[in-house]
Structure formats: structure tokens, C-alpha cells
N, CA, C and O atoms as a GROMACS GRO file, in nm:
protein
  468
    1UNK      N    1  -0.358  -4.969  -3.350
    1UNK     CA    2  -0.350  -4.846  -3.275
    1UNK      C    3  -0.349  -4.729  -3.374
    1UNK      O    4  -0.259  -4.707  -3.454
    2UNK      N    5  -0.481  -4.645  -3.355
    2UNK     CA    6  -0.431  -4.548  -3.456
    2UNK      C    7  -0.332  -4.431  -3.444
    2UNK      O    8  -0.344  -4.386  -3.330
    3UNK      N    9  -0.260  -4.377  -3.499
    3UNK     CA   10  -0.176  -4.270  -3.500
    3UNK      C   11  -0.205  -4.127  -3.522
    3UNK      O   12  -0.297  -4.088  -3.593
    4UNK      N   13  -0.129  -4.056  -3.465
    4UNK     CA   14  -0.172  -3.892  -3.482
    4UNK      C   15  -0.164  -3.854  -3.607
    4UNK      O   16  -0.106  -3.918  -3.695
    5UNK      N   17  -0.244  -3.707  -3.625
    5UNK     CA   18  -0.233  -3.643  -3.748
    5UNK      C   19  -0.114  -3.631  -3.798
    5UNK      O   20  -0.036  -3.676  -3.714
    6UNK      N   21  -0.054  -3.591  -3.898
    6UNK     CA   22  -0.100  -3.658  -4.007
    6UNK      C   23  -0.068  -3.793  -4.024
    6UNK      O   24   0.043  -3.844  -4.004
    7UNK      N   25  -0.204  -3.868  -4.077
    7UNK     CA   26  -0.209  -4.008  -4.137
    7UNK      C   27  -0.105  -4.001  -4.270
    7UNK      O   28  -0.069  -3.914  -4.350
    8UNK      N   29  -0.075  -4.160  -4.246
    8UNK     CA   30  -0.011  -4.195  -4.352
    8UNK      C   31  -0.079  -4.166  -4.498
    8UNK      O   32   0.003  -4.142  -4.587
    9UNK      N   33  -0.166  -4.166  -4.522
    9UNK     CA   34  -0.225  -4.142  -4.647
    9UNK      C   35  -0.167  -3.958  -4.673
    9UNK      O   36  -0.104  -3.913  -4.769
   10UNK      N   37  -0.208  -3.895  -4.570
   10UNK     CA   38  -0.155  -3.713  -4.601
   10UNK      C   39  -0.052  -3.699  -4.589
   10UNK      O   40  -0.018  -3.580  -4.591
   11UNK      N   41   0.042  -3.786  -4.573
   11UNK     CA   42   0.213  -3.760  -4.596
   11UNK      C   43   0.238  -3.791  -4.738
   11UNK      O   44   0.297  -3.724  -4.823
   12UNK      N   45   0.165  -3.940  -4.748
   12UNK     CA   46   0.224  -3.940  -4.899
   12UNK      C   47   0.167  -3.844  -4.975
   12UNK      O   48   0.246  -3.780  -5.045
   13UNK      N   49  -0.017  -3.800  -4.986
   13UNK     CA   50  -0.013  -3.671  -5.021
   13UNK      C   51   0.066  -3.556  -5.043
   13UNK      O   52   0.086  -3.512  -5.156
   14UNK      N   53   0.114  -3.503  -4.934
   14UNK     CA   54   0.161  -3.420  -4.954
   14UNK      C   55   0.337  -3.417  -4.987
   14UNK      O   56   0.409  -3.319  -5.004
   15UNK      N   57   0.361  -3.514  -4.987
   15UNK     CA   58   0.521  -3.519  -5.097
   15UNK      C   59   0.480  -3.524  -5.248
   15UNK      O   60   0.545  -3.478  -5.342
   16UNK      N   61   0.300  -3.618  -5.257
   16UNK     CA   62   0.319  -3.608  -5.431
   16UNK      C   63   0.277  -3.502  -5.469
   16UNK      O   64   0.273  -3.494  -5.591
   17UNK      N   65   0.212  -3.338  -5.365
   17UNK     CA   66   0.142  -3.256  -5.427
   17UNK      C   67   0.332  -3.199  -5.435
   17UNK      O   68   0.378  -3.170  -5.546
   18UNK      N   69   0.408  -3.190  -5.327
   18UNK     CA   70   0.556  -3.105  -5.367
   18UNK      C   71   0.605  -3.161  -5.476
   18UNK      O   72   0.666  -3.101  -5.565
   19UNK      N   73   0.587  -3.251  -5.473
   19UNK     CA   74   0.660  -3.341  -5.622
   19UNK      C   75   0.622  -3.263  -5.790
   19UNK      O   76   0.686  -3.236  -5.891
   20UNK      N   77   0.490  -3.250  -5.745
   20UNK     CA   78   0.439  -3.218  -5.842
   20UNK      C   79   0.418  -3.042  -5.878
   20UNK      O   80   0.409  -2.983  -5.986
   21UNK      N   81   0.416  -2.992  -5.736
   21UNK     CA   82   0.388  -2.810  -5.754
   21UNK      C   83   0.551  -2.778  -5.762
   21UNK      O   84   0.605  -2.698  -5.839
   22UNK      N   85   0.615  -2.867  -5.659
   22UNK     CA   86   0.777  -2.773  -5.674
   22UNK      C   87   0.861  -2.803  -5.799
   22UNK      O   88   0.900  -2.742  -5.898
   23UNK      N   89   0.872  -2.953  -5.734
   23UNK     CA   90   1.018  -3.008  -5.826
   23UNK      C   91   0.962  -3.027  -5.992
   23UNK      O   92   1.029  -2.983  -6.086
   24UNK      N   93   0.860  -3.082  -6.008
   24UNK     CA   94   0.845  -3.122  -6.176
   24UNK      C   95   0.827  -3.008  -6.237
   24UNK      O   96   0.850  -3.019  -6.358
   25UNK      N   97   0.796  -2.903  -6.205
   25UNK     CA   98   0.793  -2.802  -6.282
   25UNK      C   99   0.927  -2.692  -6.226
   25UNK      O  100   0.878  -2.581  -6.249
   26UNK      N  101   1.008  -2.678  -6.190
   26UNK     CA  102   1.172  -2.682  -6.194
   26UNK      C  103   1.275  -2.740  -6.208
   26UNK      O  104   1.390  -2.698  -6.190
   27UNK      N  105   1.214  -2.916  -6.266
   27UNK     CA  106   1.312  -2.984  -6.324
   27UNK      C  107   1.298  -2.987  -6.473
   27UNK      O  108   1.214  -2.912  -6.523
   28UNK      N  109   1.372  -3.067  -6.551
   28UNK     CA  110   1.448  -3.115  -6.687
   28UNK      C  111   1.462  -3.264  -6.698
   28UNK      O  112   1.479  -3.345  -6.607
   29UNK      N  113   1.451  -3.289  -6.868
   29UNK     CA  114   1.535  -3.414  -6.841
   29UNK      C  115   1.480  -3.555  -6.733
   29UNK      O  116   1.370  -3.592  -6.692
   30UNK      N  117   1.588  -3.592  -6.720
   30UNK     CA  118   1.613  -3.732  -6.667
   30UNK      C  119   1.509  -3.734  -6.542
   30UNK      O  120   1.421  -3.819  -6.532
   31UNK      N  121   1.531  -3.630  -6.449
   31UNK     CA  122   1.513  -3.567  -6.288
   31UNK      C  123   1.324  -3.533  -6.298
   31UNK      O  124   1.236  -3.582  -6.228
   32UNK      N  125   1.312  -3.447  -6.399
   32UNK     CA  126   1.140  -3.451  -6.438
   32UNK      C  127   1.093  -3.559  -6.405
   32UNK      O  128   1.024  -3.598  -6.311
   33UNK      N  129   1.176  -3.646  -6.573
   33UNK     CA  130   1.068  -3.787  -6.592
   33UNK      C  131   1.078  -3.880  -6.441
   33UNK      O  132   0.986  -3.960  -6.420
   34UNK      N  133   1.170  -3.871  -6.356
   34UNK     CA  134   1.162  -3.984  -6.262
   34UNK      C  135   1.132  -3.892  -6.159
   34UNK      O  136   1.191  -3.932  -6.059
   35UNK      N  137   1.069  -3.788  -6.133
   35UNK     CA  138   0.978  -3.721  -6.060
   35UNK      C  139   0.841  -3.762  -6.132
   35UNK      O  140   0.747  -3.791  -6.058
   36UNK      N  141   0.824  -3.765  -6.246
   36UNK     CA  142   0.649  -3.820  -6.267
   36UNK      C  143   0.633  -3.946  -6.240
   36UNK      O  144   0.514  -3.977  -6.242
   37UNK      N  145   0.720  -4.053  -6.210
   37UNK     CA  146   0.730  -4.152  -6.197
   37UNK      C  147   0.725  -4.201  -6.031
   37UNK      O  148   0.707  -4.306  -5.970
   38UNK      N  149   0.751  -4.054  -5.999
   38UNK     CA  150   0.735  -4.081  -5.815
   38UNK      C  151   0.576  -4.039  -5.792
   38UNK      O  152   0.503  -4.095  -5.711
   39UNK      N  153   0.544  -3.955  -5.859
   39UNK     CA  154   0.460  -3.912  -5.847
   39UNK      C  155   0.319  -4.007  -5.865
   39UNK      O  156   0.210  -4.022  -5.810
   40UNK      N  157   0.374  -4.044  -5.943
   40UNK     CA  158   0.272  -4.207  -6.034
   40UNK      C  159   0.234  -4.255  -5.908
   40UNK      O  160   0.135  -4.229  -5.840
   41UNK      N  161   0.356  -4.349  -5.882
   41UNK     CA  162   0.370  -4.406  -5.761
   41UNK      C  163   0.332  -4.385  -5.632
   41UNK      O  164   0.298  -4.478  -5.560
   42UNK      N  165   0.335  -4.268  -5.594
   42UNK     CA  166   0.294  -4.235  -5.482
   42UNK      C  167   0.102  -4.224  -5.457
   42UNK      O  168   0.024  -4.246  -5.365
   43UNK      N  169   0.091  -4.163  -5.634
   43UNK     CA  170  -0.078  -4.191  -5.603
   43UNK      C  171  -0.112  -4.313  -5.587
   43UNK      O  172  -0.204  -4.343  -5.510
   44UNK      N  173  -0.044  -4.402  -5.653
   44UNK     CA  174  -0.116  -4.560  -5.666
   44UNK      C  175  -0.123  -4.580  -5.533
   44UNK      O  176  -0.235  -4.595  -5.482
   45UNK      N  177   0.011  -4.584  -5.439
   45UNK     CA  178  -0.049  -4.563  -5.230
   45UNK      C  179  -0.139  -4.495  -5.215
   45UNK      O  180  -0.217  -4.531  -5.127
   46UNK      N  181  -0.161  -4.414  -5.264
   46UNK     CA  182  -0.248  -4.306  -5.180
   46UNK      C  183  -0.422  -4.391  -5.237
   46UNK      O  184  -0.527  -4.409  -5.176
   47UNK      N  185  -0.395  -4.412  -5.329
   47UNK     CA  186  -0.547  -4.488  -5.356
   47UNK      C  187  -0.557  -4.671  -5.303
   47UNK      O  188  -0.662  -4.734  -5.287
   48UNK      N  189  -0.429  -4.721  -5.286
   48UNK     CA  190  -0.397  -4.807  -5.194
   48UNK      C  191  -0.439  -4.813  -5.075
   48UNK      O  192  -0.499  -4.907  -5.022
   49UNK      N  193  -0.397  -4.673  -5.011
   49UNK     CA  194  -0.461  -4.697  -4.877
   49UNK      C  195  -0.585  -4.634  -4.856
   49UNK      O  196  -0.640  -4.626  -4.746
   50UNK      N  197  -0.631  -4.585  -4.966
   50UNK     CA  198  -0.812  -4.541  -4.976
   50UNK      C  199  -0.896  -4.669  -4.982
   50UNK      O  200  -0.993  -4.690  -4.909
   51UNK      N  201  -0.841  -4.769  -5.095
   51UNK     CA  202  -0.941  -4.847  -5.138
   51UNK      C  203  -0.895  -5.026  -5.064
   51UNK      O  204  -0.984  -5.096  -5.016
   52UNK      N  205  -0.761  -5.072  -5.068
   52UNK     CA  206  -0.686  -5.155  -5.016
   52UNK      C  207  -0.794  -5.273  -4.931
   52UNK      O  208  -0.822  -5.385  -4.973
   53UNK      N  209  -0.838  -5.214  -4.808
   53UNK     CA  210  -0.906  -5.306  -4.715
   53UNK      C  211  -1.033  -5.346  -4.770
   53UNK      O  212  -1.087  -5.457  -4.764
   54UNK      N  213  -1.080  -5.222  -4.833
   54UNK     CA  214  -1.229  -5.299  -4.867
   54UNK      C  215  -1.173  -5.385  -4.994
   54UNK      O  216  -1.191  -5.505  -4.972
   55UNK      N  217  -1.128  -5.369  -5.084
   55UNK     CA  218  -1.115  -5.436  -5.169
   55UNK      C  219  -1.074  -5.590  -5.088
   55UNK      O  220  -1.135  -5.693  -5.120
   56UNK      N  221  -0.964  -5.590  -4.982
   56UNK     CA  222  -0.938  -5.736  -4.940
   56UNK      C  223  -1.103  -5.795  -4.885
   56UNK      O  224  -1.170  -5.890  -4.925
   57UNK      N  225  -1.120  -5.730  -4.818
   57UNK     CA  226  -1.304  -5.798  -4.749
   57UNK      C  227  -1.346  -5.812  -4.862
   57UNK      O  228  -1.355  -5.934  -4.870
   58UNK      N  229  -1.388  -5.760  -4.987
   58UNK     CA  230  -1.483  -5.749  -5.077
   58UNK      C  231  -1.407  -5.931  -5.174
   58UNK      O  232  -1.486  -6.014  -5.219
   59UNK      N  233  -1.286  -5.944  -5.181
   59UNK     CA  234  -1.207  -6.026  -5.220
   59UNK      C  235  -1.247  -6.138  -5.151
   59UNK      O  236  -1.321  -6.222  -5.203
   60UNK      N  237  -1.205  -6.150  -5.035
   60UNK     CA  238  -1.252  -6.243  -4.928
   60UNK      C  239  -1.369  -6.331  -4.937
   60UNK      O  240  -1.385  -6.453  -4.932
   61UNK      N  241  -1.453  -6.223  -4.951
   61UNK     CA  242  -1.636  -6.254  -4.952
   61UNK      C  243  -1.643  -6.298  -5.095
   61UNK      O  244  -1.735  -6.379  -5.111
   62UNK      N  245  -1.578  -6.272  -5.202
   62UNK     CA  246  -1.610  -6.352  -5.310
   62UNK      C  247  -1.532  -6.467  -5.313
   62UNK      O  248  -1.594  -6.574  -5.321
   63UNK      N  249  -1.416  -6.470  -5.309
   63UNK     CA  250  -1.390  -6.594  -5.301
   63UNK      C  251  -1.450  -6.698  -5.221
   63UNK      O  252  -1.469  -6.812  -5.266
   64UNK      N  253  -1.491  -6.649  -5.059
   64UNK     CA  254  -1.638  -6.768  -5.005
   64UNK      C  255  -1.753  -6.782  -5.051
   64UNK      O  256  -1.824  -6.875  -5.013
   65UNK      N  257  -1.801  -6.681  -5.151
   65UNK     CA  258  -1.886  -6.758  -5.218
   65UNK      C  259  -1.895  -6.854  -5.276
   65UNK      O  260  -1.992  -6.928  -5.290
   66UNK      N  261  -1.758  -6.864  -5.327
   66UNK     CA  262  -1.671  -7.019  -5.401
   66UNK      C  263  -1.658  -7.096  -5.391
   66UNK      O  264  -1.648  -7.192  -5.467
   67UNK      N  265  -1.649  -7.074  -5.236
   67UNK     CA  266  -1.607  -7.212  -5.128
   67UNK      C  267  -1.476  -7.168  -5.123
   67UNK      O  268  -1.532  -7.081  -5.190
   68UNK      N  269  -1.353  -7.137  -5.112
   68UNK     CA  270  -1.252  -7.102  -5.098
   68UNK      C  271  -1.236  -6.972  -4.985
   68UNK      O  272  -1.327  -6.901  -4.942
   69UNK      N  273  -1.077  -6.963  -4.948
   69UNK     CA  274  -0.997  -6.902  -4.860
   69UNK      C  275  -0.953  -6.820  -4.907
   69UNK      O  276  -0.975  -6.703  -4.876
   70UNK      N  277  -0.862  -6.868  -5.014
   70UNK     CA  278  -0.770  -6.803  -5.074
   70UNK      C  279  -0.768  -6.808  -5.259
   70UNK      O  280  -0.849  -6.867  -5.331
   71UNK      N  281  -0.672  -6.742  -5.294
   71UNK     CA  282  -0.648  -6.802  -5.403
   71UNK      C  283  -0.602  -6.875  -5.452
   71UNK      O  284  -0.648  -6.925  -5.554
   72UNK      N  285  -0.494  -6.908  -5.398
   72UNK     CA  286  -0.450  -7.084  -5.446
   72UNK      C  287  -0.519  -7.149  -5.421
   72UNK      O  288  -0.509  -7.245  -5.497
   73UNK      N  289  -0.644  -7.170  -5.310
   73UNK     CA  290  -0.747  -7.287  -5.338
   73UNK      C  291  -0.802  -7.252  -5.442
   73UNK      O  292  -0.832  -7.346  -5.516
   74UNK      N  293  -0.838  -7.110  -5.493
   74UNK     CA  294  -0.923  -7.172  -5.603
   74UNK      C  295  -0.834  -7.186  -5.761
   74UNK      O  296  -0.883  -7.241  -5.859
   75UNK      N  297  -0.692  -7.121  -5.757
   75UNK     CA  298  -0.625  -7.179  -5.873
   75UNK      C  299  -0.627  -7.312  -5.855
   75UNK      O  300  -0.662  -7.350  -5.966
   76UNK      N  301  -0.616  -7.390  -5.801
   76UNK     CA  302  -0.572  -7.557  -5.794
   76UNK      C  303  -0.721  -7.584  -5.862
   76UNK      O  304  -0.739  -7.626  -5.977
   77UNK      N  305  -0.841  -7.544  -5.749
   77UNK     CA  306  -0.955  -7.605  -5.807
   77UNK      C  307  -0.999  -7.525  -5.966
   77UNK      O  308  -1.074  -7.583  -6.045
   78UNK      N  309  -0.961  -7.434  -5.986
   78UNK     CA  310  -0.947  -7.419  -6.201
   78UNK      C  311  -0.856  -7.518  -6.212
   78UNK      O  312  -0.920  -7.622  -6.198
   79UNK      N  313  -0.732  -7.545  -6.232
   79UNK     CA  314  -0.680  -7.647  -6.261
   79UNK      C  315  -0.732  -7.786  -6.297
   79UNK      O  316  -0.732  -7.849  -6.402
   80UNK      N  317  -0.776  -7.811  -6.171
   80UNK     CA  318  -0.787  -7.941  -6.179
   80UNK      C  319  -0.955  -8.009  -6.228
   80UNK      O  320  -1.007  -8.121  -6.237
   81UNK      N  321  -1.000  -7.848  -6.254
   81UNK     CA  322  -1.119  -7.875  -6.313
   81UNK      C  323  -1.272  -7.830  -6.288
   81UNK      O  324  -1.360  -7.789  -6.364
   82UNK      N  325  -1.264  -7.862  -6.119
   82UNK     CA  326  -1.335  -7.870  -6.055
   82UNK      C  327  -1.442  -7.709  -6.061
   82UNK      O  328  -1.550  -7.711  -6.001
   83UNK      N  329  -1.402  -7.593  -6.127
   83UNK     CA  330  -1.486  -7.515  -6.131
   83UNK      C  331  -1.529  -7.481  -6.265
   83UNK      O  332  -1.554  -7.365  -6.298
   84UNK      N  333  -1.539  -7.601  -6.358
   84UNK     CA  334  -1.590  -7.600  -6.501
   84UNK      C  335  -1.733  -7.576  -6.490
   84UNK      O  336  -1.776  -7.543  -6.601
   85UNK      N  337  -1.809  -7.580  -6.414
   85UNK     CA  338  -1.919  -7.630  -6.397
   85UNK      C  339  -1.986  -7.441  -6.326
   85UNK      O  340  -2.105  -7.410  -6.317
   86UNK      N  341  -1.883  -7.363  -6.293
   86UNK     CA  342  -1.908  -7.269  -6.235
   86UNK      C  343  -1.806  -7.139  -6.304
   86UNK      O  344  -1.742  -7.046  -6.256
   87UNK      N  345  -1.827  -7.181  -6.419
   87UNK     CA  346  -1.737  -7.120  -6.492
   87UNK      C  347  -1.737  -6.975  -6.520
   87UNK      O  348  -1.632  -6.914  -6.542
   88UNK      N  349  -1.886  -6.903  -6.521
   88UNK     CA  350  -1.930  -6.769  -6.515
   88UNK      C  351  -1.935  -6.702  -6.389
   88UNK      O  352  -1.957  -6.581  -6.386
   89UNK      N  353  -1.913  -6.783  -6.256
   89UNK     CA  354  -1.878  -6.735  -6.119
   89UNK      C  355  -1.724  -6.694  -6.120
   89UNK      O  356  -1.694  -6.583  -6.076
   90UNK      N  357  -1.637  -6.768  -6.163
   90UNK     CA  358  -1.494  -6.769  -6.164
   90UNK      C  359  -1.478  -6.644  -6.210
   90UNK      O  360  -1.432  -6.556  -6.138
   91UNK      N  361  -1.538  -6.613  -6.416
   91UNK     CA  362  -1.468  -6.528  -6.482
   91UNK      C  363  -1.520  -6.368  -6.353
   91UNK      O  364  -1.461  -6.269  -6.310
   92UNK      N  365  -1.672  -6.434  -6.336
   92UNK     CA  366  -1.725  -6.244  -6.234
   92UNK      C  367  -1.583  -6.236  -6.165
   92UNK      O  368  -1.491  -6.159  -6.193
   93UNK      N  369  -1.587  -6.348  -6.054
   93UNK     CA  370  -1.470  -6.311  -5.950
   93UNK      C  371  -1.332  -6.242  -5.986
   93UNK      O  372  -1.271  -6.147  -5.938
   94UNK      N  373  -1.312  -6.317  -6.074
   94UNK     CA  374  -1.155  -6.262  -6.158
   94UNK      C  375  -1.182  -6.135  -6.213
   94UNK      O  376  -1.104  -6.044  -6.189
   95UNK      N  377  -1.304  -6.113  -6.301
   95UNK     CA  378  -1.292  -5.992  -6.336
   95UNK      C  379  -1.309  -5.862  -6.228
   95UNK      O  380  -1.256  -5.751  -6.237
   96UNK      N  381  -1.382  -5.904  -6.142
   96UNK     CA  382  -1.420  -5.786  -5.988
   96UNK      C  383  -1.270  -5.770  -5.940
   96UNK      O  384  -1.230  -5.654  -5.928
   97UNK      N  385  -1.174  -5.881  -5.909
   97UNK     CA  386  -1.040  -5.841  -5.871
   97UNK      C  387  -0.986  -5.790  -5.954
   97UNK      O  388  -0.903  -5.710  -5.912
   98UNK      N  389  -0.997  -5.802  -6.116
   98UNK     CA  390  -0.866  -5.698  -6.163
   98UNK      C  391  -0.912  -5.562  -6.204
   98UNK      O  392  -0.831  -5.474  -6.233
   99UNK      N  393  -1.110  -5.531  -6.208
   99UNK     CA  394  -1.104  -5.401  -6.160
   99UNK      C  395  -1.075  -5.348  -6.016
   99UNK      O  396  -1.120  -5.239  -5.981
  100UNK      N  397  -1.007  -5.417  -5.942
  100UNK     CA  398  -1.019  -5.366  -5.824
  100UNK      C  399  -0.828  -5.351  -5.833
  100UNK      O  400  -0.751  -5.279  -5.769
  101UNK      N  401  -0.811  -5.427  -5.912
  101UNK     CA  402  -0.664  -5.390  -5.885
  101UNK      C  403  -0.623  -5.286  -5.978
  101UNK      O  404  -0.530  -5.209  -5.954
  102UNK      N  405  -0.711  -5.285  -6.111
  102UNK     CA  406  -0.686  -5.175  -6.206
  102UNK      C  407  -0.713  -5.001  -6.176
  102UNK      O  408  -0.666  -4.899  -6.226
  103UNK      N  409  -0.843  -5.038  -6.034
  103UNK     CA  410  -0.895  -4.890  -5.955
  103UNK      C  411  -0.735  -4.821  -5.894
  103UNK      O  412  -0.691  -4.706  -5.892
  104UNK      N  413  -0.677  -4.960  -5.846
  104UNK     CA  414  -0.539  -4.845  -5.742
  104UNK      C  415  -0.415  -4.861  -5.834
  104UNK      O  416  -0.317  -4.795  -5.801
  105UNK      N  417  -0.408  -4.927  -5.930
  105UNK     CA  418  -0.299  -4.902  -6.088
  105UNK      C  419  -0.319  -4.789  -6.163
  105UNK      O  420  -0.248  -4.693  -6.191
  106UNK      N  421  -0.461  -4.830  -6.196
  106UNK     CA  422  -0.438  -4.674  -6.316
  106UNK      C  423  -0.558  -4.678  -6.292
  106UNK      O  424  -0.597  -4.793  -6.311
  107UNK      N  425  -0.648  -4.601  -6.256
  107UNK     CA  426  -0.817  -4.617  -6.298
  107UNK      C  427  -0.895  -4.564  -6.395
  107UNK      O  428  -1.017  -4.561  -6.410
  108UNK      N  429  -0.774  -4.510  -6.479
  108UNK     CA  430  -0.799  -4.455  -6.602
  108UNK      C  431  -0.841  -4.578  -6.670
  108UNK      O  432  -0.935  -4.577  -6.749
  109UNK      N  433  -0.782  -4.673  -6.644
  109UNK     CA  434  -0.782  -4.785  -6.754
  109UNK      C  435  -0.912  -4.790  -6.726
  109UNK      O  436  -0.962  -4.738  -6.825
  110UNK      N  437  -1.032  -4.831  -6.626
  110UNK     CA  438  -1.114  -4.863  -6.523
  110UNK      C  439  -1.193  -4.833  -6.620
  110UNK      O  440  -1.242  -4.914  -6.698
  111UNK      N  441  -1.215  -4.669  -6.620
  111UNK     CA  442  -1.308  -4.610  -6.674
  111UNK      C  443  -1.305  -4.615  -6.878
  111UNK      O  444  -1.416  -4.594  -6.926
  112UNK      N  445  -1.257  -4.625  -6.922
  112UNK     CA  446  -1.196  -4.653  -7.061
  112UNK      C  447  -1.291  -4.742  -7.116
  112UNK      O  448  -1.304  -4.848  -7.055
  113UNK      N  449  -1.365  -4.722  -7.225
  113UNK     CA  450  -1.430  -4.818  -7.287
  113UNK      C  451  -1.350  -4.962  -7.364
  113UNK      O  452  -1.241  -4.952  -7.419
  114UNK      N  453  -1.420  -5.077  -7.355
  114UNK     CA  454  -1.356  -5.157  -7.425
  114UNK      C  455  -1.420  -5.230  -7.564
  114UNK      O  456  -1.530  -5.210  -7.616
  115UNK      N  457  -1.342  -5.294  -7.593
  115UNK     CA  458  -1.446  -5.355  -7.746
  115UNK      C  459  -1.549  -5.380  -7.732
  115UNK      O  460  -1.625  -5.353  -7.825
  116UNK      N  461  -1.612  -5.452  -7.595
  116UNK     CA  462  -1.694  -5.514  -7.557
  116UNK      C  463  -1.823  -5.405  -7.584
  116UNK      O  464  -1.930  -5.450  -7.625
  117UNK      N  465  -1.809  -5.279  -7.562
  117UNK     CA  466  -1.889  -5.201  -7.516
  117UNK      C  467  -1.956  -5.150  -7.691
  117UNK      O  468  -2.045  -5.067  -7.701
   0.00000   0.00000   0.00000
């Protein structure tokens, strides 16, 4: 059922824009740093509930490419072996989920070059 204006996404918005226009720049100290720390936090929801669902469908659909449900089917089947043979499907999959989890953590990291590059 959807809900009236404002959505959950523009509430938390708008506590991290007060967080950030009122209180962190009239606080000090202790009260600052765990205001940037709400603030952190509150974006990581806010890109949570931007990116969240597609990422689960997008999750979903790779893991059935696998043959799998979930992820414990396919940890058991690494385990026990059975995806040695599909070993460059696994690392894509794993790596597509932890940019997808690194997009609503930090996506700074995301964008950041690595050795590789």
C-alpha cells in the first residue's frame, strides 16, 4: 500500500539535510562527530531505499543463472565443490553483489581505482 507524501526516503532526507545544515555546524566535539556519523548513516538508507529492490531482483536473477535460490545454496555448492568448474561465473556474481553492496556503503569506494586498473 503506498503511503502519502512525504515518502520514507524524504524524511530521512530531510533529518540528514538538518543534521547537516543545523546541528553539525553548531556543534563541537563528541556531539559533531556522532552527528557525521548520523548523517553517514542516514545516507546509506537513503541510497538503500533508492537502490535496495533492484539490487535484490538483479541478485535473484544472478544467482538463477546458477541454478540457485539463495545464497546458502550456492555457499554449500562452493564448498562442496560443485562450482569449480564455473568458477569465473561465481567470482562475476560475487563481485556484482559487493559492488552493489559497496554502491549503498560508501560508493566512493565504487568509484576509486584499484590495482587492477
Amino acid at each position: 500500500m503506498p503511503h502519502d507524501l512525504p515518502s520514507a526516503a524524504q524524511l530521512v532526507e530531510s533529518v540528514r539535510e538538518w543534521l547537516e545544515k543545523d546541528v553539525l555546524t553548531s556543534t563541537t566535539g563528541r556531539v559533531q562527530f556522532h552527528s557525521r556519523v548520523a548523517i553517514n548513516v542516514l545516507a546509506m538508507v537513503e541510497r538503500e531505499l533508492r537502490l535496495g529492490v533492484q539490487q535484490v531482483v538483479d541478485h535473484r536473477e544472478r544467482l538463477a543463472l546458477l541454478g540457485f535460490t539463495n545464497d546458502a545454496e550456492l555457499a554449500s555448492a562452493i564448498r562442496s565443490g560443485d562450482m569449480d568448474e564455473r568458477f569465473q561465473e561465481v567470482v562475476d556474481l560475487v563481485r556484482a553483489s559487493v559492488l552493489d553492496k559497496l554502491a549503498v556503503a560508501n560508493p566512493a569506494y565504487v568509484a576509486a581505482p584499484t590495482s587492477n586498473e
